[in-house]
C-alpha positions as CSV (number, residue, x, y, z in Angstrom):
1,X,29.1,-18.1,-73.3
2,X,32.7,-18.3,-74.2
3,X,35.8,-18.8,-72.4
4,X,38.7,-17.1,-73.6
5,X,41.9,-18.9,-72.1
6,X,45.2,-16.9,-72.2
7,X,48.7,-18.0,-71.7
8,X,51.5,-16.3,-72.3
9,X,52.4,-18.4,-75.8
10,X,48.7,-19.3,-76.6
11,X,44.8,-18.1,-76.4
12,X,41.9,-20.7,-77.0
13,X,38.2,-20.2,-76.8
14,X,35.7,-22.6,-75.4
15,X,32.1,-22.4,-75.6
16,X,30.6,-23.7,-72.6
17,X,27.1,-23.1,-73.6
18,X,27.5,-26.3,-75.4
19,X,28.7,-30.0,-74.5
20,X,27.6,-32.6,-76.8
21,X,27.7,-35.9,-75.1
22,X,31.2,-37.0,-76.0
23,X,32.4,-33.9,-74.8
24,X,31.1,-34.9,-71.4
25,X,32.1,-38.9,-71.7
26,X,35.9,-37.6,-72.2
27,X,35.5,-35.2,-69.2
28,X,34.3,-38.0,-66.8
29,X,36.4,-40.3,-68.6
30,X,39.7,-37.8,-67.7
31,X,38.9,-35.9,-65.0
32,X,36.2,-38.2,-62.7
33,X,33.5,-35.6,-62.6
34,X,30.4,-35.5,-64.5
35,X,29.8,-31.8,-66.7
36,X,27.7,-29.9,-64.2
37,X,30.6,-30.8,-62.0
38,X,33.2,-29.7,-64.0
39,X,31.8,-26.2,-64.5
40,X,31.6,-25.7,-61.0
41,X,34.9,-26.8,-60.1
42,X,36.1,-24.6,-63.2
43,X,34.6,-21.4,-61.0
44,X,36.3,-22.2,-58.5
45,X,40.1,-23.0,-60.4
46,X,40.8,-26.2,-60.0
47,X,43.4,-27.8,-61.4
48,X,41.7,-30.7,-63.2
49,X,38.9,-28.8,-64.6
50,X,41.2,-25.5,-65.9
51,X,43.4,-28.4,-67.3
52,X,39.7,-30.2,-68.9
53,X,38.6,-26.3,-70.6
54,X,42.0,-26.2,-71.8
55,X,42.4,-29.7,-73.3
56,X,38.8,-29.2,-74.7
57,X,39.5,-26.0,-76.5
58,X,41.9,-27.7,-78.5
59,X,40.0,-31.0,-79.1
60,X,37.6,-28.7,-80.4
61,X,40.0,-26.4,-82.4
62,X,41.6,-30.0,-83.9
63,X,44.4,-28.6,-82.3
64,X,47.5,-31.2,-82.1
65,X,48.1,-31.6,-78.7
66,X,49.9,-33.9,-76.3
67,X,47.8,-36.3,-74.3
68,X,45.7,-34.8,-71.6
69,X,48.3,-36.1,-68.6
70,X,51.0,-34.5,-70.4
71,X,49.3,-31.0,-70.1
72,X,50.8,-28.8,-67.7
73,X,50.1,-25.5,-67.7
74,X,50.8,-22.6,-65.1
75,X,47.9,-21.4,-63.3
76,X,49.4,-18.5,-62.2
77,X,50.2,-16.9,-65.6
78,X,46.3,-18.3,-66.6
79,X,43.9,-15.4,-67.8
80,X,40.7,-15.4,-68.3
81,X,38.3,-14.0,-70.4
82,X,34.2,-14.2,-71.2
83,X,32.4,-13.1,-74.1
84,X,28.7,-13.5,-73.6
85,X,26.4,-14.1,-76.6
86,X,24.0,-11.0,-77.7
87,X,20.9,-12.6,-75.6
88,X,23.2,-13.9,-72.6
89,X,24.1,-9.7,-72.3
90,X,20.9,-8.7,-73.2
91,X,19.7,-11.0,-69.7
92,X,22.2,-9.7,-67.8
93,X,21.3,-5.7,-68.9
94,X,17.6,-6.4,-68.3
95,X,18.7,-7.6,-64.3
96,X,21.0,-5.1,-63.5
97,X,18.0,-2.4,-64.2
98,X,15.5,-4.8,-62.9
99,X,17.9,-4.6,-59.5
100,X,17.5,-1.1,-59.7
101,X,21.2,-0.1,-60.7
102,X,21.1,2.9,-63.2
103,X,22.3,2.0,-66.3
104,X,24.8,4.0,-67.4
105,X,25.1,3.5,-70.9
106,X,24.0,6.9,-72.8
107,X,20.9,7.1,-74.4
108,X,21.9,9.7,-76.6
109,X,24.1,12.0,-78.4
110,X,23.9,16.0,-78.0
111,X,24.4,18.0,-81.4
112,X,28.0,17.7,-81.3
113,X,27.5,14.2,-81.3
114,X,28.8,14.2,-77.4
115,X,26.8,11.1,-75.6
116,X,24.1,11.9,-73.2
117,X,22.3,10.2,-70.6
């Protein structure tokens, strides 16, 4: 899974579906909470951790960046994004008809080429 992290000067993507160990030494190191941690603080916005996802995107990107207590970033203007890989969508299409929910995605196209389903 990817997070897509929009400001209004700048967009970085973060895989979360990955963290090699350093990864997770820096974010204990900088923020005081181990990687499971983090990504449930990051569901619920806090500061530290949306400031971590940032700062990672760019370690990752070998972006030039100032030192991680130097970021400051405005949360309100934050938006968020996720892509989800081909089997992470594929899981969550298989549950939502599994639940019951009709899927609504046509199955189909008429003879003028009009979608059906």
């Amino acid at each position: 899974m990817k997070l897509i992290i929009r400001t209004p000067d700048e967009t970085r993507s973060l895989d979360i579906s990955t963290m090699p160990i350093k990864d997770a030494e820096d974010c204990e190191r900088l923020t005081g909470m181990t990687w499971v941690e983090w990504r449930e603080a990051l569901t619920q916005d806090r500061a530290s951790a949306v400031k971590f996802a940032w700062w990672l995107a760019g370690k990752r990107d070998n972006l030039t960046q100032p030192k991680f207590s130097d970021i400051d970033l405005d949360l309100a203007s934050l938006r968020w994004d996720v892509e989800l890989t081909d089997a992470e969508q594929a899981t969550v299409d298989a549950a939502t008809v599994e639940a019951g929910e009709p899927d609504s995605r046509p199955i189909g196209l008429d003879q003028e080429g009009t979608p059906i389903g």
